[in-house]
N, C-alpha and C positions, 0 to 999 in steps of 0.2 A: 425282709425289710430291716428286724433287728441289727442281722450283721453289716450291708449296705451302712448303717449308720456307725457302725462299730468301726467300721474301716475306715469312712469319712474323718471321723474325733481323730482315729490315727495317722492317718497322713497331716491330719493340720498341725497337730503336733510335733511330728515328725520334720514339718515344712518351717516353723516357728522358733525351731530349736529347744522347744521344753521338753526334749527327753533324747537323753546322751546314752542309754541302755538297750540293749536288748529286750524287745518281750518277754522271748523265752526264760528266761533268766528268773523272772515272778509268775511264770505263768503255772497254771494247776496240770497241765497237762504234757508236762515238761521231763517225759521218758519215752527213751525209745518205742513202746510198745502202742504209748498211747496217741503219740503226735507222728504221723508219715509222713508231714508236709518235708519239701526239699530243702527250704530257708531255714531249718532247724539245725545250727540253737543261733541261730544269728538274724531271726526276724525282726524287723522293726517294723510290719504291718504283719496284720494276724488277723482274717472271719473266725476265727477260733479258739481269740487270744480268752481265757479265763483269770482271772487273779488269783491268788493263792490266798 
């Protein structure tokens, strides 16, 4: 349900124009080893995203 919401706050975001960045970019888990998603390093929605 956490991430469900996680994604939601990022697409409105996303949708509103308050964020010109990449996730990845501030995210904690932001190395090859640790992130296998395919939208890496150019995600702008993320169930995964963590902040640094």
């Amino acid at each position: 349900m956490a991430k469900v919401v996680k994604v939601l706050i990022q697409r409105l975001t996303l949708l509103l124009g308050l964020r010109d960045e990449f996730l990845c970019d501030s995210c904690k888990l932001n190395y090859r080893d640790l992130c296998m998603r395919r939208e890496r390093p150019n995600a702008r929605i993320c169930p995964d995203y963590r902040k640094k």
